[in-house]
C-alpha positions as CSV (number, residue, x, y, z in Angstrom):
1,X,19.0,-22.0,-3.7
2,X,19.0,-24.4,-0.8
3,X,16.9,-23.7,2.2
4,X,16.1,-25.2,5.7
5,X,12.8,-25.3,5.7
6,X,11.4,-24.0,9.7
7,X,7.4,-25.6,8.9
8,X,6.3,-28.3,6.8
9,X,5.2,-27.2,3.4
10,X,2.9,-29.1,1.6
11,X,4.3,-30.6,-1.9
12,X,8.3,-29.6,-0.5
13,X,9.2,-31.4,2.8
14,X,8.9,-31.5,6.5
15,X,10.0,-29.4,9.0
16,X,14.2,-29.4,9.3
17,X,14.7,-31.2,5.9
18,X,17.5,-29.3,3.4
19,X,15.1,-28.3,0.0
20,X,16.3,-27.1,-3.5
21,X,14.0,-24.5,-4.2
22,X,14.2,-21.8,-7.4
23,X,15.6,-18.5,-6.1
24,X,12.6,-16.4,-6.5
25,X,10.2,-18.8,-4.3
26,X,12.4,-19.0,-1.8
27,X,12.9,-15.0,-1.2
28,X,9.2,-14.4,-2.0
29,X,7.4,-16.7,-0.6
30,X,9.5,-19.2,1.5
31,X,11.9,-16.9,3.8
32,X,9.4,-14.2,4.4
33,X,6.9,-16.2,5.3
34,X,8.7,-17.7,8.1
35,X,8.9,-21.4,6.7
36,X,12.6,-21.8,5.9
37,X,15.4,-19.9,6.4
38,X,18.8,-19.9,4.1
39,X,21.3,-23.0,4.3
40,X,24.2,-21.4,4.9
41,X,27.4,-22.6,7.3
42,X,26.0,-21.5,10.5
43,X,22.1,-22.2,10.0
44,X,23.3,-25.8,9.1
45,X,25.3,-25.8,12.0
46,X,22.2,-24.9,14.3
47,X,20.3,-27.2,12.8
48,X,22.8,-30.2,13.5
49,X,22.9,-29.0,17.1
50,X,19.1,-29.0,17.5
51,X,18.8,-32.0,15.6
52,X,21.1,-33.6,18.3
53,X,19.3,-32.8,21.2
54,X,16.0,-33.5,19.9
55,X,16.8,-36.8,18.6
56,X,14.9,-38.5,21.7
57,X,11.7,-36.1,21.5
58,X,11.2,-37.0,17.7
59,X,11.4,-40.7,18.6
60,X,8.5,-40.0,20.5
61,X,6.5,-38.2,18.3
62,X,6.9,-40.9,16.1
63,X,5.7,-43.7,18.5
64,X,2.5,-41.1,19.1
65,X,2.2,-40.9,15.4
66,X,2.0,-45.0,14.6
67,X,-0.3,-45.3,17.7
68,X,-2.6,-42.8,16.4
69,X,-2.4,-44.4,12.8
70,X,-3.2,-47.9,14.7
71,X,-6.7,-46.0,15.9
72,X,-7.4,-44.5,12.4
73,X,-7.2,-48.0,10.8
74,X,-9.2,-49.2,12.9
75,X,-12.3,-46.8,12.3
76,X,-14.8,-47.0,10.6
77,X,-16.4,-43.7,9.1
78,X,-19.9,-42.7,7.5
79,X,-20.3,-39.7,6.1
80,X,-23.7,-38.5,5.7
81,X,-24.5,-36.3,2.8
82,X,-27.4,-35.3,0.4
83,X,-27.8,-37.1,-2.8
84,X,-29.8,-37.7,-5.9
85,X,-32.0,-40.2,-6.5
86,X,-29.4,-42.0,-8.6
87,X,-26.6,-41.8,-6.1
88,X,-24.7,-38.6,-7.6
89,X,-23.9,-36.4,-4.6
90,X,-24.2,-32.5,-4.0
91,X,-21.3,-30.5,-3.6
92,X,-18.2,-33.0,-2.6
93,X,-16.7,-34.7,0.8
94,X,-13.9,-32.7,1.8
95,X,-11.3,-33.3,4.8
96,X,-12.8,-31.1,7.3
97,X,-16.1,-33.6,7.2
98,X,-13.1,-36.4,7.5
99,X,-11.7,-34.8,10.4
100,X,-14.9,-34.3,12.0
101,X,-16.1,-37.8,11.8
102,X,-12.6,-38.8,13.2
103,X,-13.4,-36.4,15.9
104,X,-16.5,-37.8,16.3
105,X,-15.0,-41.1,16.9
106,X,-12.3,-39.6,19.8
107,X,-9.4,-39.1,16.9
108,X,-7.7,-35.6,16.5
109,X,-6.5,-35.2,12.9
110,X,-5.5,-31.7,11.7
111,X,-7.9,-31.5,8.3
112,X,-4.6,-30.1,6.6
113,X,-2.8,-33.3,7.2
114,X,-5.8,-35.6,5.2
115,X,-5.6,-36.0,1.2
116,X,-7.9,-37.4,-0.6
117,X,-7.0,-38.3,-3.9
118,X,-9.3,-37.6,-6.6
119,X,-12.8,-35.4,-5.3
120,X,-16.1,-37.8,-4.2
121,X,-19.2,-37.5,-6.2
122,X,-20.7,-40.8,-5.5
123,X,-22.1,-42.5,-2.7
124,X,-19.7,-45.5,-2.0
125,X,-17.0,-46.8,0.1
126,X,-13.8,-44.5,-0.3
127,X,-10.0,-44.4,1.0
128,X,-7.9,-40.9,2.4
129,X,-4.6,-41.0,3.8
130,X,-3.5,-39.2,7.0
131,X,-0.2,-38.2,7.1
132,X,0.5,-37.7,10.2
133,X,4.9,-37.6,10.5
134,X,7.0,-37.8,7.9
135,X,7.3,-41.6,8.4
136,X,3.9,-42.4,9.3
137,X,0.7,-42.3,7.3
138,X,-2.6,-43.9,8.1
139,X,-5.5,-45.3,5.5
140,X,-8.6,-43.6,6.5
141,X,-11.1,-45.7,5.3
142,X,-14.7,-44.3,4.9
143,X,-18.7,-45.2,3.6
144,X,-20.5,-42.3,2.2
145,X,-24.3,-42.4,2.6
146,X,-27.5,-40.7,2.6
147,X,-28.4,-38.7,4.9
C-alpha cells in the first residue's frame, strides 16, 4: 500500500513524501491516526498542487533550519549528572536534558527531533544529531560531568 504521509513519522519519512507501507500498518495505525492518507489519483493530485505553492515557504524553512544547525555546532553543552566514584553514571542522559541545555543556551530543539545513538553511562565527551529538516541535521556535541 502506498500512502502520503500528512506528519513526519519517525523511522518512515517526512511530511509529504510517498511511503510503501504493509497494508495492515497503514489502515491501523497510519490513516487513523491522522499521519498519512491513501495515494490515490486525486490525493496525489493535491499534493502536487500544494507542493507548488509551497515551494517558496519550504525554501525558507530550510534556510531557518541550516542557521539554527550553524548555532548548534557551535555550542558547547555540559550535562551535569550524578556519578560513581569510578565515573559510571546513574540512570542515563536522555534528549529532553539535551534540549534543555540547548535551551539553556537560547536554542529551541523539539527533544523528539534529537537521537542519540547508543544510551550514555559514562562521564565523557559525547555526540547527538539534531535533525532538524529533512535535509538538515546538526552535530550536537556535549561533555557529561559531575554534578
Amino acid at each position: 500500500m502506498e500512502v502520503i504521509l500528512i506528519e513526519n513519522v519517525v523511522n518512515l519519512g517526512y511530511k509529504d513524501d510517498i511511503v510503501k507501507v504493509r497494508d495492515g500498518y497503514g489502515r491501523n495505525y497510519l490513516i487513523p491516526n491522522r499521519l498519512a492518507v491513501i495515494a490515490n489519483e486525486s490525493n496525489l493530485k493535491v499534493l502536487a498542487e500544494n507542493q507548488k505553492q509551497r515551494a517558496h515557504k519550504l525554501e525558507k524553512i530550510k534556510n531557518d533550519a541550516l542557521a539554527l544547525a550553524e548555532q548548534i555546532n557551535a555550542a558547547e553543552l555540559t550535562i551535569g549528572v550524578k556519578a560513581s566514584e569510578n565515573g559510571k553514571i546513574f540512570g542515563t542522559v536522555t534528549t529532553a536534558q539535551l534540549a534543555d541545555a540547548l535551551a539553556a543556551k537560547g536554542i529551541t530543539v523539539d527533544r523528539k527531533t534529537i537521537v542519540i545513538a547508543e544510551p550514555i553511562k559514562e562521564l565523557g565527551e559525547y555526540t547527538a544529531v539534531a535533525r532538524l529538516h529533512k535535509e538538515v541535521s546538526a552535530d550536537i556535541k556535549f561533555t557529561v560531568v559531575v554534578e
